[in-house]
C-alpha positions, 0 to 999 in steps of 0.5 A: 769257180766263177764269182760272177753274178748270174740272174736266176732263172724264172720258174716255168710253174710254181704251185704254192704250197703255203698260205703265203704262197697262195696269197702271192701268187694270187695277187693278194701281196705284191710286194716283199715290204707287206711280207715283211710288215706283216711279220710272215715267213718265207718257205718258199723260194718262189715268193721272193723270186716273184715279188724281187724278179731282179735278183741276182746270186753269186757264189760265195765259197764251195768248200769239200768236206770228206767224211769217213764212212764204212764204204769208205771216204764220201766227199760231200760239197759245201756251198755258200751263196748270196743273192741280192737285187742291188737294191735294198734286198740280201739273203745269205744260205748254205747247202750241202750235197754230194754234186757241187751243182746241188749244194750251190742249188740248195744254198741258193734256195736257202737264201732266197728264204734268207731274204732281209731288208736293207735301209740305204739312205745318205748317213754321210756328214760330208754328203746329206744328198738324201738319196740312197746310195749308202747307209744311214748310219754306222752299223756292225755285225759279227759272224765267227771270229769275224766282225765287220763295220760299215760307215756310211760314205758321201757319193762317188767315195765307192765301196772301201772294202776288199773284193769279196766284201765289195761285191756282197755290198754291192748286191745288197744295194750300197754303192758307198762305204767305208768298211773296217774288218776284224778277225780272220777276213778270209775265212767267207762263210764268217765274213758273209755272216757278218756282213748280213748281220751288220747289214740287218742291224740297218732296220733293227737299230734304226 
């Protein structure tokens, strides 16, 4: 299973179904920021792909599950996909199908519906260049057994994290940071939701 990023592809034709979607795709909302100011849902994926036309996805883990049924063993695909513009924008989303490519379509989806706002900024003391390529501050976030730290780092440190870490902070838009980790790290479905919390927290605690 490839782990790289893949740009999604643009919708050839979209017909929104909801109040929101009407207003987005008549150009009454521009931005994600006034979605998010004024406090709107998100039910389509179509709003976020057009407002955030640069973002990206990577799947996270595909996972089977074999349920037992009367017919006999069904083996269903679960899939954990993330998607981010490398800018100060994630979502995280799960899916379930009997084809892997329509489970990692269905998470894809949800995490389109998943989409939050990151702040980046500089919160290093060994930096202040006030630009945004890390946090403003310390935050942590817990997912499962999982619980995830990310401690703002001064410029060129890098991201301090294992691979899989690195590349979900990566699509969140951090390009450096110091990560600690506690718990069952490997598990990816808790590791993902603990970075999507922490990473939450950067507007909710601040």
């Amino acid at each position: 299973m490839s782990h790289q990023f893949r740009k999604e592809e643009k919708q050839i034709e979209w017909k929104p179904r909801t109040t929101l979607g009407m207003l987005v795709a008549g150009g009454k909302i521009s931005s994600m920021e006034q979605v998010f100011e004024n406090g709107m849902r998100i039910q389509e994926s179509e709003i976020v792909k057009q407002l955030l036309p640069d973002m990206k996805s990577q799947v996270v883990h595909v996972g089977i599950v074999q349920k037992q049924t009367d017919a006999g063993e069904m083996t269903r695909f679960d899939a954990l996909v993330a998607v981010g513009n490398e800018a100060g924008w994630f979502g995280i989303g799960k899916g379930k199908a009997a084809q892997m490519r329509n489970a990692i379509d269905k998470a894809t989806t949800a995490s389109y519906l998943n989409v939050i706002p990151i702040k980046l900024g500089c919160g290093s003391w060994e930096c202040r260049c006030n630009q945004l390529h890390s946090i403003p501050f310390q935050v942590s976030g817990k997912g499962g057994s999982v619980t995830l730290e990310i401690l703002p780092g001064p410029r060129g440190l890098g991201l301090v994290a294992g691979e899989e870490i690195k590349k979900l902070l990566k699509l969140a838009g951090l390009k450096d940071a110091w990560t600690k980790s506690y718990g069952s790290t490997n598990t990816m479905a808790s590791t993902t939701k603990a970075i999507f919390n922490a990473l939450r927290s950067t507007y909710t605690s601040g």
